[in-house]
C-alpha beads as a LAMMPS data file, in Angstrom:
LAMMPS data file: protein, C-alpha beads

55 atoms
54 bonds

1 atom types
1 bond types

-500.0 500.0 xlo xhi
-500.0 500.0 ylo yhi
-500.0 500.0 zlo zhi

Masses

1 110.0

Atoms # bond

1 1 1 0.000 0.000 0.000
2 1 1 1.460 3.235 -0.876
3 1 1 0.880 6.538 1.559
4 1 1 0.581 9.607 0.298
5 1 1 2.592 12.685 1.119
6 1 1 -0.400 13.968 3.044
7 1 1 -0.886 10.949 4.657
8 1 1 2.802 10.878 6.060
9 1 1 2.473 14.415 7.198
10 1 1 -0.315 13.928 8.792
11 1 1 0.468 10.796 10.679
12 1 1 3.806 12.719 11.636
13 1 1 3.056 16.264 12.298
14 1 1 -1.180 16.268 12.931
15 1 1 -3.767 17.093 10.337
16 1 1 -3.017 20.785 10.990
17 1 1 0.400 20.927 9.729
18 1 1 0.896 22.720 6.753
19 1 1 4.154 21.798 4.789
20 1 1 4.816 21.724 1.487
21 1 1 5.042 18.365 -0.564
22 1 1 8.587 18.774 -1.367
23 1 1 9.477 18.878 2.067
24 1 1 8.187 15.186 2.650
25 1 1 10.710 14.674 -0.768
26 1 1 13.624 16.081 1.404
27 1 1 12.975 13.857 4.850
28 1 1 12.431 11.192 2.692
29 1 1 16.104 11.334 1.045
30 1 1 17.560 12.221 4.759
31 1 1 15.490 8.687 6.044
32 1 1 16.747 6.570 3.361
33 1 1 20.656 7.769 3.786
34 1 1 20.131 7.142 7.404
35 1 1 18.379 3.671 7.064
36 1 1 21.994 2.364 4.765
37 1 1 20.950 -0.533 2.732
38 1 1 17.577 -0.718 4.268
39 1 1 17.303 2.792 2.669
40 1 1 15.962 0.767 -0.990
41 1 1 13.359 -0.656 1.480
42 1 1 11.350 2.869 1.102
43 1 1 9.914 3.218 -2.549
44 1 1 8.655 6.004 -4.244
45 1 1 5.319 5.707 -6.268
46 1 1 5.270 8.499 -8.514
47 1 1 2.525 10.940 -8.242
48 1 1 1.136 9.049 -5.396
49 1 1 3.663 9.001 -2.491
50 1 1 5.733 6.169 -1.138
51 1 1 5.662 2.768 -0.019
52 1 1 7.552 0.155 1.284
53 1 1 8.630 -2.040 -0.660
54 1 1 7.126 -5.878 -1.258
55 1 1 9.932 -8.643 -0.720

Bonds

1 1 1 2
2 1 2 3
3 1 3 4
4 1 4 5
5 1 5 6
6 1 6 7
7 1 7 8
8 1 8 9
9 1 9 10
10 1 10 11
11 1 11 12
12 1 12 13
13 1 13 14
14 1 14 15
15 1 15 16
16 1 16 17
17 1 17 18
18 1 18 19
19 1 19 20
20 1 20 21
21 1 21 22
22 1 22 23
23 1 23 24
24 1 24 25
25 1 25 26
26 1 26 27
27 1 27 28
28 1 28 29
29 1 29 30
30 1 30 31
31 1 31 32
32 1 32 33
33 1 33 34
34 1 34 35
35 1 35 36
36 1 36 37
37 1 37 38
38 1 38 39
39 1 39 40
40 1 40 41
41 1 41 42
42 1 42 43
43 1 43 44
44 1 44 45
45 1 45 46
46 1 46 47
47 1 47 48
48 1 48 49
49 1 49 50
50 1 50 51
51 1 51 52
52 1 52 53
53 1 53 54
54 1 54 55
């Protein structure tokens, strides 16, 4: 199932949050060079969101 930017924001942040979608793109980048290898574990689904990905 893929979440969408929104979706991530609001889990994270609240419903009230306001941030732009390329600011999910950015935290996204920083959580996969954090996470290593596991980093290709997070997939992006264009012009949805992103998922994780199906082994």
């Amino acid at each position: 199932r893929a979440f969408s930017r929104r979706q991530i924001v609001d889990q994270v942040r609240g419903e009230s949050y306001t941030v732009t979608e390329r600011i999910v793109d950015v935290q996204m980048v920083s959580l996969r060079k954090k996470l290593g290898n596991l980093g290709d574990w997070v997939e992006t689904v264009r012009g949805v969101g992103y998922r994780f990905k199906e082994t």
